[in-house]
Structure formats: structure tokens, C-alpha cells
N, C-alpha and C positions, 0 to 999 in steps of 0.2 A: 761709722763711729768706732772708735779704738776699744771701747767698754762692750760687752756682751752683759746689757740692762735691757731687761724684758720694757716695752712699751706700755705706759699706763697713763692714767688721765693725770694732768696738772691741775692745781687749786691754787688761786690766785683770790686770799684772803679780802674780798672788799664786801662793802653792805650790798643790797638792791640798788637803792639810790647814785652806789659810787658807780656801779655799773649800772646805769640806765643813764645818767651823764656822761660817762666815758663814751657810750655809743649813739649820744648825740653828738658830741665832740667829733668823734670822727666819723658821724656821717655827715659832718660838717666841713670837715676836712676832703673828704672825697668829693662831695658837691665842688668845693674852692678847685680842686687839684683838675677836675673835670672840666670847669672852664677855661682854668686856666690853658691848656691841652687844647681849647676849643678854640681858643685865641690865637695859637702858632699854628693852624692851619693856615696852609697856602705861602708859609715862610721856610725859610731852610732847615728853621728847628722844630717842624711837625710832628716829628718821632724821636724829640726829646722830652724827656720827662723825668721824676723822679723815680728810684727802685724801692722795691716796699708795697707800691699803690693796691696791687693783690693781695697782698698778705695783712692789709690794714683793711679791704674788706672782707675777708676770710674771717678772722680775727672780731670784727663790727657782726659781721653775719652769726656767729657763734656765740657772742653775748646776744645778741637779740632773740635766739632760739630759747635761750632763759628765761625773758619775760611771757 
């Protein structure tokens, strides 16, 4: 990073509710994206997939630590 900004937490203003939706949302997402991945098995496009899929459960895993 170009800025020397000491590292601290982010707050990302939503209720309980917006977040306990959002992370069904995309544990919903992740399910879809998992079969989807389960399905190009045994084709040429096995080990294609979309970028993100980690960091969208990273992200799922870190709001769920809330509830």
C-alpha cells in the first residue's frame, strides 16, 4: 500500500437482520457456485471457476462469527 495507515478494524453500518440475510445470501451463493464447479467435472473446464469464491467465504465466515 502507498499510505503508511496503521491497520484497524472496518465497520460496515447494517442492522442484525441485514447481516444474518446477507449471510444466507451468500451461503447460498457458495452452495450454487459449489455445484456449479461439481458439474464441470470430467470436462475441459474443471478448474474454471469464478475469482472471489474465497474471499466471499472469508467474508460469510466473519459475519457469521457475529451471531
Amino acid at each position: 500500500m502507498a499510505y503508511d495507515i496503521p491497520d484497524h478494524p472496518v465497520m460496515i453500518p447494517m442492522t442484525r437482520d441485514e447481516a444474518e440475510s446477507l449471510s444466507l445470501s451468500l451461503s447460498d451463493l457458495l452452495c450454487w457456485l459449489d455445484g456449479f464447479r461439481a458439474a464441470r467435472i470430467g470436462t475441459p473446464y474443471d478448474d474454471h471457476h469464478p475469482m472471489g469464491v474465497e474471499a466471499v467465504r472469508t467474508i460469510n465466515l466473519k459475519l457469521k462469527t457475529v451471531f
